[in-house]
Biopython code that builds the backbone (N, CA, C, O; Angstrom):
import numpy as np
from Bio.PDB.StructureBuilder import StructureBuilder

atoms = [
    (1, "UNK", "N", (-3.848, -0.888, 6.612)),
    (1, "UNK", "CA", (-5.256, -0.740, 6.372)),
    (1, "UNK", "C", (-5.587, -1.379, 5.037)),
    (1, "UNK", "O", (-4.718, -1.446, 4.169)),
    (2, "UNK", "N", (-6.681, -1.801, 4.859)),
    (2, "UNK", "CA", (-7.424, -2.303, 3.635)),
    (2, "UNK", "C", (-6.957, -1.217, 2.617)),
    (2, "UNK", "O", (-6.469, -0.144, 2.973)),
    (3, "UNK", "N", (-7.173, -1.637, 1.142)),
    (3, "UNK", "CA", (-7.165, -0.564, 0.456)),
    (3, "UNK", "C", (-8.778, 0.392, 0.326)),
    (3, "UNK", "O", (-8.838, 1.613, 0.185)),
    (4, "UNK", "N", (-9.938, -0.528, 0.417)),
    (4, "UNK", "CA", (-11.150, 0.643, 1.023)),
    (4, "UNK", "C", (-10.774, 1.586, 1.429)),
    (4, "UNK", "O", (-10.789, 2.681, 0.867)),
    (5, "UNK", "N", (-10.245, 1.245, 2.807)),
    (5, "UNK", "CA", (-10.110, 1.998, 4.141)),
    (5, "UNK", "C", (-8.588, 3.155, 3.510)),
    (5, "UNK", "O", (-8.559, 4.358, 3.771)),
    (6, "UNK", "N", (-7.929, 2.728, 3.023)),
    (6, "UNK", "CA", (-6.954, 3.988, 2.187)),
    (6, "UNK", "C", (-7.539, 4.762, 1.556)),
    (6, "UNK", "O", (-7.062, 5.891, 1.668)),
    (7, "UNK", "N", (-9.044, 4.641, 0.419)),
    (7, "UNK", "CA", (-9.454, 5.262, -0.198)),
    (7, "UNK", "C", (-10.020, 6.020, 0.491)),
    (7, "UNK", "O", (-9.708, 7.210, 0.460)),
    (8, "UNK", "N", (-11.128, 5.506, 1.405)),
    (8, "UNK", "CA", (-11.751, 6.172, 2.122)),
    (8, "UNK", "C", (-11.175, 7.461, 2.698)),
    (8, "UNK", "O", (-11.561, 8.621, 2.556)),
    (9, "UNK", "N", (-9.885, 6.823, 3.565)),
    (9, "UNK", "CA", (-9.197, 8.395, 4.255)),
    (9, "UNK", "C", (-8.188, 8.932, 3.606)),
    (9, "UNK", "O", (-7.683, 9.818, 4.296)),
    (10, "UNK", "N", (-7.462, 8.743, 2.196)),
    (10, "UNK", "CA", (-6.974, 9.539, 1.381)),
    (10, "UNK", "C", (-7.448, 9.702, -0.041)),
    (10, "UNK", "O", (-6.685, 9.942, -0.978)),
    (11, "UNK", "N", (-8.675, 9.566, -0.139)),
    (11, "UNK", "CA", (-8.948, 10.027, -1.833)),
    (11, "UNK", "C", (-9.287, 11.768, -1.381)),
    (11, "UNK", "O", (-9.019, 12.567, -2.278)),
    (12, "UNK", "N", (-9.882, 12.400, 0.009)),
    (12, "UNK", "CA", (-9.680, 13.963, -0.723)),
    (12, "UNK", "C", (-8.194, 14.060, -0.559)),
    (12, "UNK", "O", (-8.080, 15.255, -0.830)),
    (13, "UNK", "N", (-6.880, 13.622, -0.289)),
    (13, "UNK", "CA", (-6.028, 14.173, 0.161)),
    (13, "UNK", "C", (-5.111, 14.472, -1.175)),
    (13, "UNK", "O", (-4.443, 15.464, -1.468)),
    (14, "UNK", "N", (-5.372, 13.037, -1.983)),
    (14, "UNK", "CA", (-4.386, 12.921, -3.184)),
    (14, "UNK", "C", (-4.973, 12.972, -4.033)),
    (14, "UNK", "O", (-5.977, 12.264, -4.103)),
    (15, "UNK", "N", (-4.535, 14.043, -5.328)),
    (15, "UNK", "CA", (-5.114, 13.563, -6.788)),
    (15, "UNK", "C", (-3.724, 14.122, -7.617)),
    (15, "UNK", "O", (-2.959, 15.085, -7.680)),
    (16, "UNK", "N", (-4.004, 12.693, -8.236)),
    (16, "UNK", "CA", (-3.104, 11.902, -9.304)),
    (16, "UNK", "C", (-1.685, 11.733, -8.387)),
    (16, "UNK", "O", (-0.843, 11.458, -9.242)),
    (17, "UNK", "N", (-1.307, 11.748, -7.653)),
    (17, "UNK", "CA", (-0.302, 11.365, -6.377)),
    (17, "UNK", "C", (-0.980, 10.419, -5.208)),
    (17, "UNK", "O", (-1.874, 10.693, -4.407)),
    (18, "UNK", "N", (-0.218, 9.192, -5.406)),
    (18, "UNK", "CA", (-0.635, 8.270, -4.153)),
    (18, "UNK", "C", (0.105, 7.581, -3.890)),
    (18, "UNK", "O", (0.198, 6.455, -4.377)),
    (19, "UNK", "N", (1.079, 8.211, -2.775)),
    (19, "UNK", "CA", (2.323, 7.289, -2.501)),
    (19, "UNK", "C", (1.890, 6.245, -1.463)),
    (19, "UNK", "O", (1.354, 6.585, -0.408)),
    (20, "UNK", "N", (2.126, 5.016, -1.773)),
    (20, "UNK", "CA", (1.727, 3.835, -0.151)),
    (20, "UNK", "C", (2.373, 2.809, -0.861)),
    (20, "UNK", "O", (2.700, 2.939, -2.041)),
    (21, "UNK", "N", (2.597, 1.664, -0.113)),
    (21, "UNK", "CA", (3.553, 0.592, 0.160)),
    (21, "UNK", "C", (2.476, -0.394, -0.286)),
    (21, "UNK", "O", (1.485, 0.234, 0.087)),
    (22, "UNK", "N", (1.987, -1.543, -0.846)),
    (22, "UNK", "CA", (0.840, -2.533, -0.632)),
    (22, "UNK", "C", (1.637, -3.834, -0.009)),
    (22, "UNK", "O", (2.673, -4.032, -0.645)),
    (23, "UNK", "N", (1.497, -4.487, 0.738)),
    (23, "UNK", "CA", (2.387, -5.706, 1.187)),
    (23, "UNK", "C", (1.947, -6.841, 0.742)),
    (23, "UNK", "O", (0.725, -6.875, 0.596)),
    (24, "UNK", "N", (2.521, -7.785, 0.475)),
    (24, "UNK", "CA", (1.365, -9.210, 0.262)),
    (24, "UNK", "C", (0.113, -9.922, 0.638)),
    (24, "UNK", "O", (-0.640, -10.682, 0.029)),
    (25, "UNK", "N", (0.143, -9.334, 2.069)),
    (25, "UNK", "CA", (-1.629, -9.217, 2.520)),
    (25, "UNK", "C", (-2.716, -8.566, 1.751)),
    (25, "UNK", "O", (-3.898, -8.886, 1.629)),
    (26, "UNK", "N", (-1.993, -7.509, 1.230)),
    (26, "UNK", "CA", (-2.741, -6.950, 0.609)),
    (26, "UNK", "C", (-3.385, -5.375, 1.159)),
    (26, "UNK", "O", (-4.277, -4.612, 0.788)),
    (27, "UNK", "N", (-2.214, -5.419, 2.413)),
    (27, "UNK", "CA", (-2.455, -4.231, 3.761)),
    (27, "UNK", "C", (-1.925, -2.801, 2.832)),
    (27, "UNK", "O", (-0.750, -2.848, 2.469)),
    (28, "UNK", "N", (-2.690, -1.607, 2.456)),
    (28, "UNK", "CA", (-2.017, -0.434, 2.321)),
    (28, "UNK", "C", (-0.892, 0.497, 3.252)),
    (28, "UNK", "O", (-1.385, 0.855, 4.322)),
    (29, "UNK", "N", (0.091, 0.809, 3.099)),
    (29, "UNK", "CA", (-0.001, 1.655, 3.844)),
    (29, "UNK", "C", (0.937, 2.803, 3.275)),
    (29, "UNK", "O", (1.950, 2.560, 2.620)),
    (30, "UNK", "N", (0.315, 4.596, 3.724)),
    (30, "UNK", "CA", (0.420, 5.401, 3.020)),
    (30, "UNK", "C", (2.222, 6.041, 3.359)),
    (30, "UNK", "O", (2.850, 5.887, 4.406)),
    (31, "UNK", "N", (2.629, 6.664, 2.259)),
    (31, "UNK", "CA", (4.000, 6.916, 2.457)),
    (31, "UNK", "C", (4.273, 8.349, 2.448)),
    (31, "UNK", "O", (4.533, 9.028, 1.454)),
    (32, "UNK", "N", (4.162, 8.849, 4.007)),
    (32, "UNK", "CA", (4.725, 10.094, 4.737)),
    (32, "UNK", "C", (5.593, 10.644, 4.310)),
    (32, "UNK", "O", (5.295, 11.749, 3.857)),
    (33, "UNK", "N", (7.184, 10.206, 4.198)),
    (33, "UNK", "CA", (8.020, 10.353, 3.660)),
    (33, "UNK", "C", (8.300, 9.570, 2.061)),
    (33, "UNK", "O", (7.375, 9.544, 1.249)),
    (34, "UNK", "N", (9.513, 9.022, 1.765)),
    (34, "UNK", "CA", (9.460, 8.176, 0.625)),
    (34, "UNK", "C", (8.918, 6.897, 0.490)),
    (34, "UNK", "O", (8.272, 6.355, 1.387)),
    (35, "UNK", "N", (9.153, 6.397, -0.582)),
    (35, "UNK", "CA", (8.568, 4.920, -0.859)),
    (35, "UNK", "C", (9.782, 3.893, 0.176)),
    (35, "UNK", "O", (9.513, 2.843, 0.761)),
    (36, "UNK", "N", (11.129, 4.617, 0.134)),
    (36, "UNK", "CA", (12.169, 4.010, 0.585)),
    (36, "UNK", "C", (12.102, 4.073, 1.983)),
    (36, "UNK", "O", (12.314, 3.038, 2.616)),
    (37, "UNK", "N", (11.890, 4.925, 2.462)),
    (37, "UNK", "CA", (11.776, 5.351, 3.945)),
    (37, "UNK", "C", (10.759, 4.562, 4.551)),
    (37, "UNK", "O", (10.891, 4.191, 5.718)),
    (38, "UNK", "N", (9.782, 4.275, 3.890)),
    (38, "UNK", "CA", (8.311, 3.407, 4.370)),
    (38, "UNK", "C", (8.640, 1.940, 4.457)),
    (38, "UNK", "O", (8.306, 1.125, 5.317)),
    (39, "UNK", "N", (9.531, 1.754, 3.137)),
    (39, "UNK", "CA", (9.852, -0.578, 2.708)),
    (39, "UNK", "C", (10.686, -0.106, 4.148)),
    (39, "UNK", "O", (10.042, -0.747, 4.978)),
    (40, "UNK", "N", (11.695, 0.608, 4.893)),
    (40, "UNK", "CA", (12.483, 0.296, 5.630)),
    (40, "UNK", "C", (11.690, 0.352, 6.897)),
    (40, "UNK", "O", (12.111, -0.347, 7.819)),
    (41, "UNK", "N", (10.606, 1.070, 7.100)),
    (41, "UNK", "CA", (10.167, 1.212, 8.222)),
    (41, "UNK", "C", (9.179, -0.185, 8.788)),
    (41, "UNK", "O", (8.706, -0.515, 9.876)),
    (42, "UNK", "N", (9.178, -0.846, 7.190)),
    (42, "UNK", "CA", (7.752, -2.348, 7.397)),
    (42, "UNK", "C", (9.221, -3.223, 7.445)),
    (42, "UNK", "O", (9.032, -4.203, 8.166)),
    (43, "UNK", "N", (10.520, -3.201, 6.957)),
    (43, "UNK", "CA", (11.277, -3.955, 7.609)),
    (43, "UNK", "C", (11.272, -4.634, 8.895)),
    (43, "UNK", "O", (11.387, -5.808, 9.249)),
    (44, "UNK", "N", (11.060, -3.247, 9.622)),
    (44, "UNK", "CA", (11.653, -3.440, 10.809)),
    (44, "UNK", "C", (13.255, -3.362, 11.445)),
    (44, "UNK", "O", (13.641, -3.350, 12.614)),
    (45, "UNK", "N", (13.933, -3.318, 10.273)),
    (45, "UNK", "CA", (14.842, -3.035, 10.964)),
    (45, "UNK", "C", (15.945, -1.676, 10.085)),
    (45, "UNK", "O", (15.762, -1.699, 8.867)),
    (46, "UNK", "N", (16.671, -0.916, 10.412)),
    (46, "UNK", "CA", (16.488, 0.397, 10.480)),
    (46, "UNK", "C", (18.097, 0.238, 9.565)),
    (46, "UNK", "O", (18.352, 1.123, 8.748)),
    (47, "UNK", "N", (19.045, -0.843, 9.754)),
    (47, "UNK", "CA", (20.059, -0.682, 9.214)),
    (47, "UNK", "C", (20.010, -1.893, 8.211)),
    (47, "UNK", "O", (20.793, -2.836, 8.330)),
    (48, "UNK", "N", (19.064, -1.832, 7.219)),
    (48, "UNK", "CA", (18.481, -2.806, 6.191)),
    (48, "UNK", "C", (19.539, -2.355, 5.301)),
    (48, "UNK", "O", (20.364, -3.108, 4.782)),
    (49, "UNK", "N", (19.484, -1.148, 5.152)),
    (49, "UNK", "CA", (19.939, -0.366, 3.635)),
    (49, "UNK", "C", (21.534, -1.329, 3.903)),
    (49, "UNK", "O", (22.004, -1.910, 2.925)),
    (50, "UNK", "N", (22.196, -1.412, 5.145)),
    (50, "UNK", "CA", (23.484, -1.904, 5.259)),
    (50, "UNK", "C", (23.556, -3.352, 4.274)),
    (50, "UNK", "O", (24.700, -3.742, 4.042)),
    (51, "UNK", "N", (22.834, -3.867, 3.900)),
    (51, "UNK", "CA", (22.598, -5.600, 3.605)),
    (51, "UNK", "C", (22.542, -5.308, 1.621)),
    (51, "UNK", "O", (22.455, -6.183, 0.759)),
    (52, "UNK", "N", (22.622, -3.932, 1.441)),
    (52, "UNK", "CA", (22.142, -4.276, 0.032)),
    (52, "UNK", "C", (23.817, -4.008, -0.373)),
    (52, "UNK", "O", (24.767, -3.316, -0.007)),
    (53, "UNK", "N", (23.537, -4.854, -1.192)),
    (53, "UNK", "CA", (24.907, -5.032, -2.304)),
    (53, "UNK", "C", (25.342, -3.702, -3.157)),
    (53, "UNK", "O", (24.295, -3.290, -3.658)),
    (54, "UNK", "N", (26.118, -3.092, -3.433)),
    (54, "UNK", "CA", (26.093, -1.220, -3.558)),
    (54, "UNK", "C", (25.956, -1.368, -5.181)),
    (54, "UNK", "O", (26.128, -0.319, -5.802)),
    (55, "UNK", "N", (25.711, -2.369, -5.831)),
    (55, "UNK", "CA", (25.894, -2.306, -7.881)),
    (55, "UNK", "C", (23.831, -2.975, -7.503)),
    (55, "UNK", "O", (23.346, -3.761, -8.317)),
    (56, "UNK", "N", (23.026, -2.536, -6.350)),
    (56, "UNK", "CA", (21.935, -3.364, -6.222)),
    (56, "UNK", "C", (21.144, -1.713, -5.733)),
    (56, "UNK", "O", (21.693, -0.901, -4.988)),
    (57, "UNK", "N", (19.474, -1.493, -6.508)),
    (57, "UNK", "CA", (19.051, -0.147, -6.452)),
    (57, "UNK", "C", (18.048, -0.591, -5.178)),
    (57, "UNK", "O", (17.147, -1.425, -5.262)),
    (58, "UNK", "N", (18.430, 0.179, -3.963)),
    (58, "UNK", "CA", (17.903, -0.169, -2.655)),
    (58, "UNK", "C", (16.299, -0.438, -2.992)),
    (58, "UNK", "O", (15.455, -1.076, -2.364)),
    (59, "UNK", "N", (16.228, 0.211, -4.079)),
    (59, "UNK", "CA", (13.846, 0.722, -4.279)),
    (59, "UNK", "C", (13.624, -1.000, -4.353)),
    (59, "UNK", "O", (12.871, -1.714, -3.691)),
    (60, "UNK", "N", (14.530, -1.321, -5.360)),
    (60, "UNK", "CA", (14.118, -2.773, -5.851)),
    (60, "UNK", "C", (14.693, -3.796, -4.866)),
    (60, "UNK", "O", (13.999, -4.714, -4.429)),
    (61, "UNK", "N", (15.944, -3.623, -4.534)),
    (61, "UNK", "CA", (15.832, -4.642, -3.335)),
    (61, "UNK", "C", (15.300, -4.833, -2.215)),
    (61, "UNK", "O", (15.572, -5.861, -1.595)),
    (62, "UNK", "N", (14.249, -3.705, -1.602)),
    (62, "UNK", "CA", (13.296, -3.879, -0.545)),
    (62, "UNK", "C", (12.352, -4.251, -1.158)),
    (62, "UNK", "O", (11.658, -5.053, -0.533)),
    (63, "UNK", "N", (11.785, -3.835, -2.827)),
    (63, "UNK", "CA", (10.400, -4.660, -3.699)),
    (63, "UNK", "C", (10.703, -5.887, -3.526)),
    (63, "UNK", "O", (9.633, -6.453, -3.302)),
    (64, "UNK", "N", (11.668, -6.748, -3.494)),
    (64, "UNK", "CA", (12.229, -8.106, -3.809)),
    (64, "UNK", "C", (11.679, -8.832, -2.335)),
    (64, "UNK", "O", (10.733, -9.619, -2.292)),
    (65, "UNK", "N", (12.482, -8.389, -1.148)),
    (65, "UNK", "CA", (12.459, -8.699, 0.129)),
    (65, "UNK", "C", (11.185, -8.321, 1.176)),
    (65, "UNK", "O", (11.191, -8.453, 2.400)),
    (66, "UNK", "N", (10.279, -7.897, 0.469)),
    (66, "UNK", "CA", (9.282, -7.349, 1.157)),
    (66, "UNK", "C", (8.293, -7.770, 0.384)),
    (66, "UNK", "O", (7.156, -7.506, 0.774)),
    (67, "UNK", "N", (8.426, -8.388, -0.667)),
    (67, "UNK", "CA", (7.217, -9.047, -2.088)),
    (67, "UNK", "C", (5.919, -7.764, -1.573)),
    (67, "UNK", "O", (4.737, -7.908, -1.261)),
    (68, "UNK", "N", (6.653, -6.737, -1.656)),
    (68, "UNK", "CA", (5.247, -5.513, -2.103)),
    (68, "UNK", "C", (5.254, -4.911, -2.829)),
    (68, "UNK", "O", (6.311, -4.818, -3.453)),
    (69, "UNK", "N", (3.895, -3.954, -3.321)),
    (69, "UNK", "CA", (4.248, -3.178, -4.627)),
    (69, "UNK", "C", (4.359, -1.561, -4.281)),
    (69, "UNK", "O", (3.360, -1.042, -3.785)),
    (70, "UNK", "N", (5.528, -0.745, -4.519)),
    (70, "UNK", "CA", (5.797, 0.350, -4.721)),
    (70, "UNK", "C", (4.497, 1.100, -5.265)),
    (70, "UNK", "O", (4.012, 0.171, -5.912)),
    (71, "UNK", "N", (3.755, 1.993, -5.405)),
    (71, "UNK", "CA", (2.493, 2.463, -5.703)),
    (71, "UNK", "C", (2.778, 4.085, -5.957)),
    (71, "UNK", "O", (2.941, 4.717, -4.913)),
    (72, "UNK", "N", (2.847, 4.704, -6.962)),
    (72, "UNK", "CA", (2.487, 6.135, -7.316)),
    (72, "UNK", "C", (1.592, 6.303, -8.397)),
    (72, "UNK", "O", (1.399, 5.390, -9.201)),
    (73, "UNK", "N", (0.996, 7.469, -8.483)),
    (73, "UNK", "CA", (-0.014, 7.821, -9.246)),
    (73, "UNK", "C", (0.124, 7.019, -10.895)),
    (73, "UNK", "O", (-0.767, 6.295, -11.339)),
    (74, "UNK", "N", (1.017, 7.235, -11.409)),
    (74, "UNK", "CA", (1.512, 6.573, -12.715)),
    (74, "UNK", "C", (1.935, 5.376, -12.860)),
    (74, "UNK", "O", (1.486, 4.625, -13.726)),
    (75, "UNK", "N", (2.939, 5.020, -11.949)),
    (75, "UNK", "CA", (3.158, 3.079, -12.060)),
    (75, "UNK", "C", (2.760, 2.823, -10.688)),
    (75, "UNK", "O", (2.086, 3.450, -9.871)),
    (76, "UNK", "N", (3.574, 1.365, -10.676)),
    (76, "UNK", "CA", (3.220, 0.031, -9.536)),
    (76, "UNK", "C", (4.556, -0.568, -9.827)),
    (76, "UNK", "O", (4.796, -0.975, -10.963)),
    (77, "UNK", "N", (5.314, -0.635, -9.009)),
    (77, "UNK", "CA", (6.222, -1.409, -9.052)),
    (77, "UNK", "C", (6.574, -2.415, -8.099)),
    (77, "UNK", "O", (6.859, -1.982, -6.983)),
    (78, "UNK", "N", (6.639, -4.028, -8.317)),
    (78, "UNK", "CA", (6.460, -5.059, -7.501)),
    (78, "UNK", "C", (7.941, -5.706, -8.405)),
    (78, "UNK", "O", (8.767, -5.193, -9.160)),
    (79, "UNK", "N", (7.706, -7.164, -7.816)),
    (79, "UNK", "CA", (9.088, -7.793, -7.961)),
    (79, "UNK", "C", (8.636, -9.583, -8.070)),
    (79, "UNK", "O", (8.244, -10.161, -7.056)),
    (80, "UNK", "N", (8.731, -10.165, -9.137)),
    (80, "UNK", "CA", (8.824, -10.903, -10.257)),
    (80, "UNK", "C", (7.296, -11.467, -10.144)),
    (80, "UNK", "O", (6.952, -11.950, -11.223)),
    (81, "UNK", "N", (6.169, -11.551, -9.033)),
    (81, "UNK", "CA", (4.899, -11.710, -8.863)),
    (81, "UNK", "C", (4.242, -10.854, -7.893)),
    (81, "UNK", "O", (4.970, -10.062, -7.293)),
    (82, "UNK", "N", (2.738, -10.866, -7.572)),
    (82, "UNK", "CA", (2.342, -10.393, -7.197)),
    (82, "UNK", "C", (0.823, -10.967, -6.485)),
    (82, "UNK", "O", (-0.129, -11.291, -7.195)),
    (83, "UNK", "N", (0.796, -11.016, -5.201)),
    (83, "UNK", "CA", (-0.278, -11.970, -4.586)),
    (83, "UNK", "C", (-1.936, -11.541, -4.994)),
    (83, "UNK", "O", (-2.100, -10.322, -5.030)),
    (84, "UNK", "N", (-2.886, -12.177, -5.230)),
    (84, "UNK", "CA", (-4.414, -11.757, -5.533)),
    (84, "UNK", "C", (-4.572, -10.572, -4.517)),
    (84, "UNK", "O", (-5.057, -9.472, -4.779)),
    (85, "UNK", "N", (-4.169, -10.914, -3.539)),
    (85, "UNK", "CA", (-4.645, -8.785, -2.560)),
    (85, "UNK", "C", (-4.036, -8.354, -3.097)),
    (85, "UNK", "O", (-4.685, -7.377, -3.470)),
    (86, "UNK", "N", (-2.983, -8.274, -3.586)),
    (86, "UNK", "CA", (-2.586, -7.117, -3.618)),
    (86, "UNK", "C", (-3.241, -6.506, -5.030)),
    (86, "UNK", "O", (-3.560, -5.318, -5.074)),
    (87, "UNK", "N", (-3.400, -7.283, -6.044)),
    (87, "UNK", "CA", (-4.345, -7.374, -7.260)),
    (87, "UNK", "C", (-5.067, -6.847, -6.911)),
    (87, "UNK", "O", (-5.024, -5.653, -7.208)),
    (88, "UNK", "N", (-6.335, -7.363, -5.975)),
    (88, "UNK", "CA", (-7.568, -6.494, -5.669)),
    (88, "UNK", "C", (-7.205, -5.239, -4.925)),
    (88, "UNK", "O", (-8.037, -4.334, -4.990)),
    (89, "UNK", "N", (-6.200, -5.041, -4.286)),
    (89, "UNK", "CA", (-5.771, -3.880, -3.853)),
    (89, "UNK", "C", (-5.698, -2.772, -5.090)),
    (89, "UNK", "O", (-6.568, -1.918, -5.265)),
    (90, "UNK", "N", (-4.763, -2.894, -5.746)),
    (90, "UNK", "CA", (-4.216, -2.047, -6.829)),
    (90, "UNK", "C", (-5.917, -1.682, -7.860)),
    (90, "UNK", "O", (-6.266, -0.601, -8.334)),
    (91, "UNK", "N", (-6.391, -2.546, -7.896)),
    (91, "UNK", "CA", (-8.064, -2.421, -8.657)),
    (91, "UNK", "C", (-9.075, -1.722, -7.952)),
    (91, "UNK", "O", (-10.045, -1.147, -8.446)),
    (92, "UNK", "N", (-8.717, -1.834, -6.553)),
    (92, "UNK", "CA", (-9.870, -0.692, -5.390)),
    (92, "UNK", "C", (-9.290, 0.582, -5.739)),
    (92, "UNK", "O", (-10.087, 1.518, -5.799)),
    (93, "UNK", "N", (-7.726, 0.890, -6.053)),
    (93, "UNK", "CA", (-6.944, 2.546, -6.122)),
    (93, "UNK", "C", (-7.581, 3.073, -7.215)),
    (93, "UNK", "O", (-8.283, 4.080, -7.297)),
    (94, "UNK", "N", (-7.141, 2.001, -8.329)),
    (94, "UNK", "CA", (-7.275, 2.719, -9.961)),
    (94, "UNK", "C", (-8.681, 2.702, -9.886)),
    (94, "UNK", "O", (-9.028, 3.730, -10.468)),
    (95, "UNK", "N", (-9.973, 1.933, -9.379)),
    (95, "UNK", "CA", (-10.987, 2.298, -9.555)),
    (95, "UNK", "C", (-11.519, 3.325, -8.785)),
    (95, "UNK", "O", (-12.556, 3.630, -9.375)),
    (96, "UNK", "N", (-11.423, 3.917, -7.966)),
    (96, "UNK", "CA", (-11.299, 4.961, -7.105)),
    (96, "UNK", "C", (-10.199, 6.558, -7.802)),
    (96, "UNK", "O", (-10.113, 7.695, -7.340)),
    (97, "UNK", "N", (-9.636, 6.025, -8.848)),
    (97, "UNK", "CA", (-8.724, 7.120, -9.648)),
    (97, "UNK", "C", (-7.745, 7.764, -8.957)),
    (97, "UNK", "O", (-7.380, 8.912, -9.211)),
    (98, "UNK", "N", (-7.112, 6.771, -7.714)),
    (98, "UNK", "CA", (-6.071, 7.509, -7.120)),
    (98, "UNK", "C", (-4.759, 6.653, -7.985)),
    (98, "UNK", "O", (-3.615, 6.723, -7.537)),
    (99, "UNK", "N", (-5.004, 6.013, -8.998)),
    (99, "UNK", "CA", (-3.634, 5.580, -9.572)),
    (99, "UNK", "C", (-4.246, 4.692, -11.192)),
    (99, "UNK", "O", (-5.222, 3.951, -11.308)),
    (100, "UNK", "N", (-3.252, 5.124, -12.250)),
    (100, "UNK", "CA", (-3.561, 4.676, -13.533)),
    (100, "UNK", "C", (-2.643, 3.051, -13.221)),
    (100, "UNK", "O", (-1.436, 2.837, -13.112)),
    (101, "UNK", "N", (-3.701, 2.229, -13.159)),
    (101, "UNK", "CA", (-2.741, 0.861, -13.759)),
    (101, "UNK", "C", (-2.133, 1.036, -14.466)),
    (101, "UNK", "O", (-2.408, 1.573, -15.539)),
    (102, "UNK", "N", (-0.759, 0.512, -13.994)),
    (102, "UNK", "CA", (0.298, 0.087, -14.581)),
    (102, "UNK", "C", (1.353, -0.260, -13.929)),
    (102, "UNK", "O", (2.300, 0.510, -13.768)),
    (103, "UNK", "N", (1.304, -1.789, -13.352)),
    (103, "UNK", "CA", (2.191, -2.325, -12.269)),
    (103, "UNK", "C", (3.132, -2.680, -13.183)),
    (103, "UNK", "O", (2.837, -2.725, -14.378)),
    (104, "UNK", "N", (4.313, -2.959, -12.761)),
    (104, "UNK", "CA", (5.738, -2.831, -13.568)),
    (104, "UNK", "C", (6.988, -4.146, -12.871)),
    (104, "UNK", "O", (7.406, -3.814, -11.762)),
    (105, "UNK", "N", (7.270, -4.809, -13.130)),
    (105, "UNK", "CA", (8.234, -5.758, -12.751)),
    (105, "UNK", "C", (9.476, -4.672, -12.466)),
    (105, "UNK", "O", (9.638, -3.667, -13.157)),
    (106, "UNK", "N", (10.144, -4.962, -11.578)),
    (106, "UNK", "CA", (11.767, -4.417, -11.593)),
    (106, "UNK", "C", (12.432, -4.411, -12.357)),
    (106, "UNK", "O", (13.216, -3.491, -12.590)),
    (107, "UNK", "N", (12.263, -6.006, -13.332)),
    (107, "UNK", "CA", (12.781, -6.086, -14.836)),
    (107, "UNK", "C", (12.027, -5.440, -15.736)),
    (107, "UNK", "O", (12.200, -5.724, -16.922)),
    (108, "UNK", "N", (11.442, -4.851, -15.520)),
    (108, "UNK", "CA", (10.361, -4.107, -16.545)),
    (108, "UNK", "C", (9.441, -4.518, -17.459)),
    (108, "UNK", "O", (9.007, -3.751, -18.318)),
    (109, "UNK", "N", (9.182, -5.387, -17.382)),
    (109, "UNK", "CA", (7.856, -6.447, -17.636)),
    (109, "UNK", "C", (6.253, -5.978, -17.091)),
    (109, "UNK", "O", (5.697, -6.152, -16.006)),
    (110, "UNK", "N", (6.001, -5.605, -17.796)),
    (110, "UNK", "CA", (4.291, -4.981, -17.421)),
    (110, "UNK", "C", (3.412, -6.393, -16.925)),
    (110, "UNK", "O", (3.550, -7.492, -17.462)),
    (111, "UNK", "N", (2.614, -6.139, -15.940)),
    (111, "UNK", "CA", (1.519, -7.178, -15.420)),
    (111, "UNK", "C", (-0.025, -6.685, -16.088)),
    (111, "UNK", "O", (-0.210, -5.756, -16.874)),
    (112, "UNK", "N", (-0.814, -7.407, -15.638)),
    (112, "UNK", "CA", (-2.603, -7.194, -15.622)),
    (112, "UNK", "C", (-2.858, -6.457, -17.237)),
    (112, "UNK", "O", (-3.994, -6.156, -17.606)),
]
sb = StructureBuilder()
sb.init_structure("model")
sb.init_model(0)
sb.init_chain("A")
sb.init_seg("    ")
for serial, (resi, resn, name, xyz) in enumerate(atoms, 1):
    if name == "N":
        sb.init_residue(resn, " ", resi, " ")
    sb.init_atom(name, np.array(xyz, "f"), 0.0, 1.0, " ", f" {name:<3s}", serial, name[0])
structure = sb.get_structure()
């Protein structure tokens, strides 16, 4: 879904907690279970976690392979860029107050 359309049907649900996935489209989508459980489920494929290198932190190697941004109330975590939706994505949340900017590189390099 758009990020509108996230605000729309989860701003009464969450405050200061907003777990969702943003993808490079710029598509939201909200996270039921974990942030980890969700990058594996937009995989598509179910034995992903098998492919990561074990000295490699699964959060960041699905941010890497999925070029989306991780999203909770306090950070944003994406992986070495980040596409204009998803920009205007992350700016519809924080202006809506379901999340304080502050998107975060994997290397830890602050954006915007």
């Amino acid at each position: 879904m758009t990020a509108k359309e996230f605000v729309a049907n989860f701003k009464p649900k969450y405050s200061e907690y907003c777990p969702c996935i943003i993808t490079w489209d710029g598509e939201v989508y909200a996270c039921e279970g974990s942030h980890l459980d969700e990058m594996v489920r937009l995989c598509g494929d179910e034995n992903i976690l098998n492919e990561i290198p074990q000295n490699v932190s699964p959060m960041f190697y699905l941010t890497g392979k999925l070029r989306c941004v991780v999203v909770d109330y306090e950070n944003q975590l994406y992986s070495e860029d980040f596409s204009q939706e998803q920009r205007y994505a992350l700016l519809d949340l924080a202006e809506a107050k379901l999340i304080l900017l502050n998107p975060m590189d994997v290397s830890g390099k602050q954006a915007l």
